[in-house]
C-alpha positions in Angstrom: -57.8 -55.8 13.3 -54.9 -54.6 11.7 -55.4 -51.0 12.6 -55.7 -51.8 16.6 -53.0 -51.0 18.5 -49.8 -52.3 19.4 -48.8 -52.0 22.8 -44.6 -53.4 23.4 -43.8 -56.7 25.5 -41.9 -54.2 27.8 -45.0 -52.1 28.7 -46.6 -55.4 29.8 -44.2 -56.3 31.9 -43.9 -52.9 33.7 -47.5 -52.9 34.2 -47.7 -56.4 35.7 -44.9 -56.2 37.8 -46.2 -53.1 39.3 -49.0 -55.7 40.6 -45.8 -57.8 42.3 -48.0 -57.6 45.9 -51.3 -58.4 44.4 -51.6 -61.2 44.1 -55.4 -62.0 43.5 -55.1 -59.3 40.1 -51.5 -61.6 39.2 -53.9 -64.9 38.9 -56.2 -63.2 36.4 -53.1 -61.8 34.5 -51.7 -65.3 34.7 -55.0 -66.6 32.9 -55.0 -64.3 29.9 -52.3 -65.9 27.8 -49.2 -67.8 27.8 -47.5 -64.4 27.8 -48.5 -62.8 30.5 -48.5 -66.0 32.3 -44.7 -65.4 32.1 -44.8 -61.7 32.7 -47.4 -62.6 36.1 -44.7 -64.8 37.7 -47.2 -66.2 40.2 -45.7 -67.0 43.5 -42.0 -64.9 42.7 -42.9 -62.6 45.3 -43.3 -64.1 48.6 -44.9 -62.9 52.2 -43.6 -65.3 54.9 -45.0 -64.7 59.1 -48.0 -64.8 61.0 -48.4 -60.9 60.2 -49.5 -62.5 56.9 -50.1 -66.1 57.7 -51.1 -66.8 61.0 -52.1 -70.7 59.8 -48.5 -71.7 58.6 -45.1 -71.7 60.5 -41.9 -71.3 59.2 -40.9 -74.8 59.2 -43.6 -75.7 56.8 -42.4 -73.2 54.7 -39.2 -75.0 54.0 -40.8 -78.0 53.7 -42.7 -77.0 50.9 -39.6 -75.3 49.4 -37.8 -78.6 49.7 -40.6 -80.9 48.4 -41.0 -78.6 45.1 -37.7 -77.6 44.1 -39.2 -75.8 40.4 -41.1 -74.1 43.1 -38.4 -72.2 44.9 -36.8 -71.8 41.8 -39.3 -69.3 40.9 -39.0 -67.8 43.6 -37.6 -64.2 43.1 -38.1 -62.1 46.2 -38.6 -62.9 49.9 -40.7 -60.5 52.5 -39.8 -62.0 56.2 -42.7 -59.7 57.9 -42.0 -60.5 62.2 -43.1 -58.7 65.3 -41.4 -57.7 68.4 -41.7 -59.7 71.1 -40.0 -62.3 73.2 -41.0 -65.7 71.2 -40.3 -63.6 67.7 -40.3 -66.7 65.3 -37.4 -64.9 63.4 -34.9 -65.7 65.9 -35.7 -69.5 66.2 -36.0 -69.7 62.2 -33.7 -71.8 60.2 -32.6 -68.9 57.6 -29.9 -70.6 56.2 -32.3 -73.7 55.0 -34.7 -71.2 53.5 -32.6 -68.9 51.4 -30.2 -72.5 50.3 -33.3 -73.5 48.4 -34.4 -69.8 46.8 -31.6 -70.0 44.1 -33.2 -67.1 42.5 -33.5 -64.9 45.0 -32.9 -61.2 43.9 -34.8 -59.2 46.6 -35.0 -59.2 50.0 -37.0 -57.1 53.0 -36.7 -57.6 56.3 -39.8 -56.1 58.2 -40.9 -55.3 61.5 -44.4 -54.1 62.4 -44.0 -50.4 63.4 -44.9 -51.3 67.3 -41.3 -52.1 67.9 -37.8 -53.1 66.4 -35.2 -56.0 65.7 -31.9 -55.7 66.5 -29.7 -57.2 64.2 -27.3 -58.9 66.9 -30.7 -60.7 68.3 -30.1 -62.9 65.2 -28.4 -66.1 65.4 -24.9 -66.1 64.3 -25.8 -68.7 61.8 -29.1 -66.4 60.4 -26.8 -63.6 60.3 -24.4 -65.5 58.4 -27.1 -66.9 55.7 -28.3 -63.0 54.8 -24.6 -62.0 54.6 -23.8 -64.7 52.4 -26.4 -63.5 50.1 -26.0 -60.4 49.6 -23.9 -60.2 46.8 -26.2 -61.6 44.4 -29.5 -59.3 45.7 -30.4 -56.5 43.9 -33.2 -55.4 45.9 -32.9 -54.8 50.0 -35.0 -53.3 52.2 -34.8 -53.1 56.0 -37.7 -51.9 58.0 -37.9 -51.4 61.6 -33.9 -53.4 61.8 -31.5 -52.2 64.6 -28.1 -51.8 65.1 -27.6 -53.0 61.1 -23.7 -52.5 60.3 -23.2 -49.8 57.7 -20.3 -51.9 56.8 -22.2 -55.1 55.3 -24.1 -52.9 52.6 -20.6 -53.4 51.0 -21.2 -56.7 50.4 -23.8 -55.8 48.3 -22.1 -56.0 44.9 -25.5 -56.5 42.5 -27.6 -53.8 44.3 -29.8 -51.6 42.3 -32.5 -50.8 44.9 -32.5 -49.7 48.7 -34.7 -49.3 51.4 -34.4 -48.1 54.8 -37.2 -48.0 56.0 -36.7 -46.4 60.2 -33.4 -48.5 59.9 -30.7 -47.6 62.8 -27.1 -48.5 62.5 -24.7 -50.1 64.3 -22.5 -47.3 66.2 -19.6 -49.2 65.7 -19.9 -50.7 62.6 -16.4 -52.7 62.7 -17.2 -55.2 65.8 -19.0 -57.5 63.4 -17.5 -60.5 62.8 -17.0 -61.2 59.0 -17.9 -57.7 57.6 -15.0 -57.2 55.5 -14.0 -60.7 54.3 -16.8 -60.8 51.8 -16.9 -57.0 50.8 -17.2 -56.4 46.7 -14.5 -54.6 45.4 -16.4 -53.0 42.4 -18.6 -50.3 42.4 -22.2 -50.5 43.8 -24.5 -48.5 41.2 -27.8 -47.9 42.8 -30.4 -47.0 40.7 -33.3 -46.5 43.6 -32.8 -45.1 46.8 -35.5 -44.8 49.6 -34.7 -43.4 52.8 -37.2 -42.7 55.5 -35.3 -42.2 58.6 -34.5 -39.9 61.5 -31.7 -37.7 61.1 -29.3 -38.6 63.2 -29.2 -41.3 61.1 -29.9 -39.7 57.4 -26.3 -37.9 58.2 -24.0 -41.5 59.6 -25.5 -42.9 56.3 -24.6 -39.8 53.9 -21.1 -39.4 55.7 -20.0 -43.4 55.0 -21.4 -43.7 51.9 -19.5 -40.4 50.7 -16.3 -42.5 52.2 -14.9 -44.0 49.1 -14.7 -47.3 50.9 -18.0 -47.8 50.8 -18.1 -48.3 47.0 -21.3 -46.6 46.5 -21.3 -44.8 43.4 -24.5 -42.9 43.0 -23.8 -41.0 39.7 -26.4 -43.9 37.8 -29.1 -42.9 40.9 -32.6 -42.5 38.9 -35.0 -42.2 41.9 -34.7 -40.9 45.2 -37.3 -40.7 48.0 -37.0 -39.6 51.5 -39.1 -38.5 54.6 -37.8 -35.2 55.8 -38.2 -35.3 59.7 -35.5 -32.1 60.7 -34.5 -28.5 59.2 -31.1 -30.1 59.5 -31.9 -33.0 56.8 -31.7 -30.4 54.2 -27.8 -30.7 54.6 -27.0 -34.1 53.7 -30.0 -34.8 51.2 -28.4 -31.9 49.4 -24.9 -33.9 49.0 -27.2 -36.8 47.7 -28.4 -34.3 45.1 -25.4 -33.2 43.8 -23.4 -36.8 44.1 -27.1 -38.1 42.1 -27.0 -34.7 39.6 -26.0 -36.8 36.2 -28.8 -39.1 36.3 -31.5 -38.4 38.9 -34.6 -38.1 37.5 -37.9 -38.7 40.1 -37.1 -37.0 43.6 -40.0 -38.0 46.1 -39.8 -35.6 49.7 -42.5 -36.3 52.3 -42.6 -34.1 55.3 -41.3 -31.1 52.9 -41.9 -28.3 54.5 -39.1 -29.4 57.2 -37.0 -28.4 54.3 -38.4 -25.7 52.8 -37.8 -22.4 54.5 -35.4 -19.8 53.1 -32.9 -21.2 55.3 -33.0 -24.9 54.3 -34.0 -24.8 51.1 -32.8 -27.8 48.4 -31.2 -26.4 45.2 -32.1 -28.5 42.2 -30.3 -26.6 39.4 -27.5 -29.3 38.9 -30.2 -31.6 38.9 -30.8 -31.4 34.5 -32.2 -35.0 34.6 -35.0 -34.5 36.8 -38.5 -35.3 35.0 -40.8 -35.5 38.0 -40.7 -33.9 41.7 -43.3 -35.5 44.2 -44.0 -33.7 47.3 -46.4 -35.1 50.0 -48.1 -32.0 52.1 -50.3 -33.2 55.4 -53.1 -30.2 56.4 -54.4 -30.6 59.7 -57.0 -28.2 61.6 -54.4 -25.4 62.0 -55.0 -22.8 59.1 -51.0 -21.2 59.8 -49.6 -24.4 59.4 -51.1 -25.3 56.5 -50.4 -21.8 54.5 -46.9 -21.9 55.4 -46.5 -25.6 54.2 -48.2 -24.5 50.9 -46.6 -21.3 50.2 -43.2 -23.2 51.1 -43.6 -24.9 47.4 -41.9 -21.7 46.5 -38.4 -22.1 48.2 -36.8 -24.6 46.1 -34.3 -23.6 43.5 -35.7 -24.7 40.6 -34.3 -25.8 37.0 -34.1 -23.7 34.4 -37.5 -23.2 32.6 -36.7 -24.7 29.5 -36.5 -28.1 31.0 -40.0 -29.7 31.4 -40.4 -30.6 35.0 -43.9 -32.3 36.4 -45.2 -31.5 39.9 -47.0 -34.3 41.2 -48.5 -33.0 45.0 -50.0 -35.2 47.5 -52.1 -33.7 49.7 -52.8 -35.5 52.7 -55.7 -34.6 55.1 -56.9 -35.7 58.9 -60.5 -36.3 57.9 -62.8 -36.6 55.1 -61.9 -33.5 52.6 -64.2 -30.6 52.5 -64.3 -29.8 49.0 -64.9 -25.8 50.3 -61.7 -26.5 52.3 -59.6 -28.0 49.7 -60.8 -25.4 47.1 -59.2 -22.4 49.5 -56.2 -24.3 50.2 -55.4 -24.6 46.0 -56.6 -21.4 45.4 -53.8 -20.0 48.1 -51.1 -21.6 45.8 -52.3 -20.6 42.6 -49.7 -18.1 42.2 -46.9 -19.5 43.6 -47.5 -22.2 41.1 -48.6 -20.6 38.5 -44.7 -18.7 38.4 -42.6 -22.1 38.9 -41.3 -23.8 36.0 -43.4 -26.7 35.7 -44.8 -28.3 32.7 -47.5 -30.0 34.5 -49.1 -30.2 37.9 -51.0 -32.8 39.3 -52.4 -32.8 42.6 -54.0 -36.1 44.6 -56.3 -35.2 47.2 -56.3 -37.9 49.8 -57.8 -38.6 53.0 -56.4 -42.1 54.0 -53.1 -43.3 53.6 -52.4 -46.2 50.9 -49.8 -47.5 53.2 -52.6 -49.6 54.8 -52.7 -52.0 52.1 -55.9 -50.9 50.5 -56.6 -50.2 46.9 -57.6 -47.2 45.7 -59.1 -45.7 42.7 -58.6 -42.1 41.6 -61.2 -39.6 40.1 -61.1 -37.1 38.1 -62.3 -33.5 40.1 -60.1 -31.1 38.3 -63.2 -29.1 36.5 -64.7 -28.4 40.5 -61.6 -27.1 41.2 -59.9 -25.5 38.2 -62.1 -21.8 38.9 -59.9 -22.1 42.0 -56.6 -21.6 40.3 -57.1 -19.6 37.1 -53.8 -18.4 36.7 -52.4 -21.9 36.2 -55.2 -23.6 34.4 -54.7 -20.3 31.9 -50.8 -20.5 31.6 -49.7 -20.9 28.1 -48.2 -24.3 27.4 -50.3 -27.7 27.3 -54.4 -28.2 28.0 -53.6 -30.8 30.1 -51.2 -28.7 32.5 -53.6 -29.1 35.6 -54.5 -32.3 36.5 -56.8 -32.3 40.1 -57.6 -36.2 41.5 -59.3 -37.4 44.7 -58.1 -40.6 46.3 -61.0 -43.1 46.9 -60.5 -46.3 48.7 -61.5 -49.5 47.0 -63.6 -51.4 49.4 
């Protein structure tokens, strides 16, 4: 009908690339038109290991790149998921063979499963070559679980929009790598994503090169920034991120926040007059003192000015199955701390799992049991929908 809505090609494609891992929901997208058959890229986001696929090796792997060349082609990103232990397939693995082939290859993540690490020099000279060589053309990397990784090679990075480091350690001395510096861009490196979860020892060697102007890192286009707070002292060099990110940053993600948030370690976002959306992640556990200072620490930021419209999105994580009487007296401790901060709207996910399992979840809607909980900010002049309340369900 001519009436019905008209939704842009670019929403589409947002949507359906959000679904880049799932790949049973890409297939039905895939089968709705020509266009979205396009937008659904089938197989341009690839999983390669026996964490995934314990039937297939490697070598096969190439062989199937090299016997369907359109195939590779389509190829866009590349997940090598290994494990630590003596016969890791990684190190006998003909890199170089496998990325030759993937001649549009824009993102790349090297992960380890969180029971141990790879260190980088454990790679064959001839792997390690093959990533470097790379590097200049990916504009997605992600390192998870990686070891002794030289700062100095992220320089080499010349297309890079998104980063991940994911419990990443660096190499001490950076320098002894062979070949670090005779491939290093000589541009500027704009990142527009950054995502740091590590410890802090290492938060503060990555802060201190990157504000080296070698390094080339210019984060004054940064959009996004998410980080896992693990130390008081983190406060410190995430704060230099801020300021260095204050022309454009506009989604700040901090998990672990109350590591931060005292009076003494508090993060000032006043400089900050892009920011749209601030995402904390708060875990309860049985301890009632821990819990109410992690809460009433939502109040030690410095804040915006109130005139720009700021969204609170809260996750709030919980050891067991939430008690809805529970949850009810934890919200209704906050009310009035967030009932005086300068937030245009505040949603809060109640979860007791965490989606970095793999499963799907679906979200419902519990904000009318819990609203009589927090009157003063479900009555705060401004928008009806102010108070958004959700409960995290897994999808069996």
């Amino acid at each position: 009908m001519n009436n019905d809505p008209v939704f842009p090609p670019e929403l589409f494609a947002v949507i359906i690339g959000a679904l880049a891992a799932d790949l049973e929901t890409l297939r039905s997208c895939a089968l709705v038109s020509s266009a979205f058959y396009g937008l659904a890229r089938v197989f341009s986001h690839l999983q390669v290991g026996p964490l995934v696929d314990g039937e297939h090796d490697f070598p096969q792997f190439c062989t199937l790149l090299e016997g369907s060349p359109p195939f590779a082609a389509r190829v866009e990103s590349l997940r090598l998921w290994t494990e630590p232990n003596p016969r890791n397939w990684i190190l006998e693995a003909d890199l170089g063979q496998c990325l030759s082939l993937l001649v549009s290859l824009t993102r790349l993540c090297i992960a380890v499963d969180d029971s141990g690490y790879l260190p980088w020099f454990t790679l064959s000279h001839a792997n390690r070559h093959s990533i470097q060589a790379i590097l200049p053309t990916l504009t997605c990397l992600e390192l998870k679980n990686v070891t002794k990784f030289p700062l100095t090679l992220l320089s080499h990075c010349s297309s890079l929009r998104s980063l991940t480091l994911d419990d990443a350690i660096f190499a001490t001395r950076p320098g002894t790598t062979a070949h670090t510096d005779s491939c290093s861009s000589s541009s500027s490196i704009h990142l527009r994503h950054l995502v740091l979860r590590v410890r802090a020892i290492v938060l503060v060697q990555f802060v201190d090169w990157i504000a080296n102007l070698e390094s080339l890192f210019d984060f004054s286009c940064l959009r996004s920034l998410e980080y896992r707070a693990d130390a008081p002292r983190d406060h410190l060099p995430i704060q230099r991120l801020l300021n260095a990110a204050s022309p454009s940053l506009q989604h700040l993600c901090i998990q672990n926040h109350y590591f931060l948030t005292d009076k003494l370690h508090e993060l000032d976002l006043r400089q900050l007059a892009q920011l749209r959306t601030l995402a904390l992640d708060i875990y309860l556990d049985d301890s009632e003192s821990h819990n109410h200072q992690t809460l009433l620490s939502l109040g030690n930021f410095v804040f915006p000015p109130p005139q720009q419209q700021l969204a609170l999105v809260l996750d709030v994580f919980t050891e067991d199955e939430p008690q809805r009487t529970d949850i009810t007296q934890h919200l209704a401790g906050i009310d009035h701390i967030l009932a005086r901060l300068p937030f245009e709207t505040v949603t809060i996910i109640v979860r007791a799992w965490y989606p970095e399992d793999g499963r799907k979840e679906k979200l419902l809607d519990v904000c009318d049991e819990f609203v009589p909980a927090m009157p003063l900010l479900a009555s705060k002049p401004g928008r009806r929908d102010r108070l958004r309340i959700l409960e995290s369900l897994p999808v069996q």
